[in-house]
C-alpha positions in Angstrom: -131.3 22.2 42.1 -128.4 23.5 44.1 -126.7 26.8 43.2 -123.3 27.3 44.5 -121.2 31.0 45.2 -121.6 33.6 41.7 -119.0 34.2 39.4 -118.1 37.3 38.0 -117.3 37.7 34.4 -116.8 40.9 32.3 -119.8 42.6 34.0 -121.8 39.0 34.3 -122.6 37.5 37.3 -122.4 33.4 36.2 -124.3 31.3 38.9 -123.7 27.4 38.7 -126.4 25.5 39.2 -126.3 21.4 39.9 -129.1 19.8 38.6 -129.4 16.0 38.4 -125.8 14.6 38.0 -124.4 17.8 35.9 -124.4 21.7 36.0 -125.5 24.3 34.3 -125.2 28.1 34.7 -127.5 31.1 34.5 -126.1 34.2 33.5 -126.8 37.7 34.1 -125.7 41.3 33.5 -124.3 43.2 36.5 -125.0 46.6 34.6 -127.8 47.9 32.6 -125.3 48.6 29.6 -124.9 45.2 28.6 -126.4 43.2 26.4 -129.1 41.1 27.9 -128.9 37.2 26.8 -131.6 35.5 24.9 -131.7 32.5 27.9 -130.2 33.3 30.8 -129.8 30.0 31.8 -127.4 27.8 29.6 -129.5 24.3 28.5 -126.1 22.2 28.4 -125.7 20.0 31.4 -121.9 18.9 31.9 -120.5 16.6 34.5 -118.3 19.2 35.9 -118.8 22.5 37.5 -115.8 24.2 35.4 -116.9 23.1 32.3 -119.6 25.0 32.4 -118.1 28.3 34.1 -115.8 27.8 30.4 -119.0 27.4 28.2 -120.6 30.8 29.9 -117.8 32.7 29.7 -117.7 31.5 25.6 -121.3 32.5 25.4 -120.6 35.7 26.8 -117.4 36.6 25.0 -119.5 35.7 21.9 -122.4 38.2 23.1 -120.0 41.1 23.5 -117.8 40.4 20.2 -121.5 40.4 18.3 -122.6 43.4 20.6 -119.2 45.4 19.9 -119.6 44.8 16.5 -123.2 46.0 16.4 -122.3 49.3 17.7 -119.4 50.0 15.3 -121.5 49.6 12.4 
């Protein structure tokens, strides 16, 4: 498993990781604020690297729509 330079996200560090013959990504809060995810680490493999930045990024814009939400209420 080789993991390649972080992204950062809205306060989330996203790290690709290659595994096998796809990627995945494991994703983690910067700030002790945010929500914390229920798996850091994505279970979809995809054949390339910037599908899976675009899947976390999903994830994590779904996390914070929910979390925003949450805290309205």
């Amino acid at each position: 498993m080789a993991t390649t330079e972080p992204w950062h996200y809205r306060g989330y560090d996203i790290l690709p990781q290659r595994q096998w013959s796809g990627w995945c990504v494991g994703i983690h809060p910067t700030r002790s604020d945010l929500p914390l995810l229920a798996r850091s680490t994505l279970q979809t493999l995809v054949m390339q690297k910037e599908e899976a930045l675009v899947e976390a990024k999903q994830v994590i814009d779904r996390v914070l729509s929910q979390y925003s939400r949450c805290a309205r209420a």
